[in-house]
N, C-alpha and C positions, 0 to 999 in steps of 0.2 A: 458086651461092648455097647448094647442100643445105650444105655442110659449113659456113657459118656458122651456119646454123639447128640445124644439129649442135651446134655446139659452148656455142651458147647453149642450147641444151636440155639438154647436161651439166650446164653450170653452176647451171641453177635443178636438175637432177635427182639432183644429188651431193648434195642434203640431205637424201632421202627417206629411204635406209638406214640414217641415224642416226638421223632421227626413229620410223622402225618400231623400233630398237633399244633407244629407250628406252622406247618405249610396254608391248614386251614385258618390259621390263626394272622400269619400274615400277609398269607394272598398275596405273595412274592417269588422270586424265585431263586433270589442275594441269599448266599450260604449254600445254595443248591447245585450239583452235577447231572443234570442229565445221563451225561458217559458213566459217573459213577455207579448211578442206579440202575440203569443197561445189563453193566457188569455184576454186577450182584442178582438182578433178576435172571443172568445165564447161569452165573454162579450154581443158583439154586436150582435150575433144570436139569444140572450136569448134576448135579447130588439125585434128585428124584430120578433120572433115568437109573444112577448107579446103582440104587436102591432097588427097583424095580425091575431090572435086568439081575444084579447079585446078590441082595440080601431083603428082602421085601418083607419090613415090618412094622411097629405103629411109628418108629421114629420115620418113616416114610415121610407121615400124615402130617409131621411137625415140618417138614422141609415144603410141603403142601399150601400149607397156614401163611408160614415166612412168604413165599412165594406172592400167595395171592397179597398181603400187606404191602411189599413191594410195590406189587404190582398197582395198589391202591396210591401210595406217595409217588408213584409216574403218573399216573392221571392230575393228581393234582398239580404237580410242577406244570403239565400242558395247558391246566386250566390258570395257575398263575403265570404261566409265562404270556397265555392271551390277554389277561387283566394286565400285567406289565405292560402289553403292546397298546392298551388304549389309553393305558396310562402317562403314556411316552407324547401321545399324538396334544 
């Protein structure tokens, strides 16, 4: 079964490098959720713990990666939503 948890963790995980690409690319935060990325960053903690409590193996590591990308496009929304804020003033 890992490898189909694999490959659908591809498929939701193949959109993160574009969306960190635009964030750095527009220094905005227009098309961005906050709440959205919240949820997806839990999303993924409730997989690694699942993982890690029931079945602990390399597609762990994949749910790991996602995670911390995420976690990479939340910084940057806070760093564009500060440049928003001076940009406002």
């Amino acid at each position: 079964m890992g490898i189909f948890e694999f490959l659908m963790l591809v498929c939701f995980g193949i959109s993160w490098p574009f969306s960190i690409a635009k964030s750095i690319k527009s220094r905005s935060t227009k098309g961005k959720s906050i709440v959205f990325l919240c949820f997806v960053e839990i999303g993924y903690v409730f997989g690694i713990v699942h993982k890690i409590i029931n079945n602990f193996n390399w597609v762990t590591y994949v749910y790991m990666v996602l995670f911390c990308v995420v976690g990479i496009d939340i910084l940057l929304y806070l760093r564009n939503r500060r440049l928003d804020a001076k940009g406002a003033k």
